[in-house]
N, C-alpha and C positions, 0 to 999 in steps of 0.2 A: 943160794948164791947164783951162779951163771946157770944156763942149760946145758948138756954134754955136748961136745962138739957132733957127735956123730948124732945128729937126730933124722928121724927116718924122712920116707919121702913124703907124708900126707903133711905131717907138721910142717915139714919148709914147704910145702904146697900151701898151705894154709895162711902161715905169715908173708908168702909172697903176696896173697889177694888181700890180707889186711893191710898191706903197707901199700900198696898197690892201689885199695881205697884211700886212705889216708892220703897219697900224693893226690889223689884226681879231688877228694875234699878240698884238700889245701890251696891247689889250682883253683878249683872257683871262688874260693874267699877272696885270692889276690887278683881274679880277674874282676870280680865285683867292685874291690877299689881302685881298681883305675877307670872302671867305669863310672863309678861315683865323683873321683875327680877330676874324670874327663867331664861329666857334666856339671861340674861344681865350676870349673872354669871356664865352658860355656856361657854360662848363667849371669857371671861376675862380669864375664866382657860385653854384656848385654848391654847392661847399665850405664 
């Protein structure tokens, strides 16, 4: 089921640098698409 609430201090040290990664992953997937349709609509207004 859930983990115990009280869990020590390495393991919350742990899932904070996993989630930690995970948010700065995440940040550059969504900065990559706006960069994609920032030049996606560069390109279109070329034309």
């Amino acid at each position: 089921m859930s983990e115990p609430i009280d869990m020590d201090a390495s393991k919350m040290e742990e899932r904070k640098r996993i989630i930690a990664g995970r948010n700065k992953a995440l940040g550059l997937v969504l900065l990559g698409l706006v960069v994609l349709f920032f030049a996606i609509t560069i390109a279109k207004m070329g034309h």
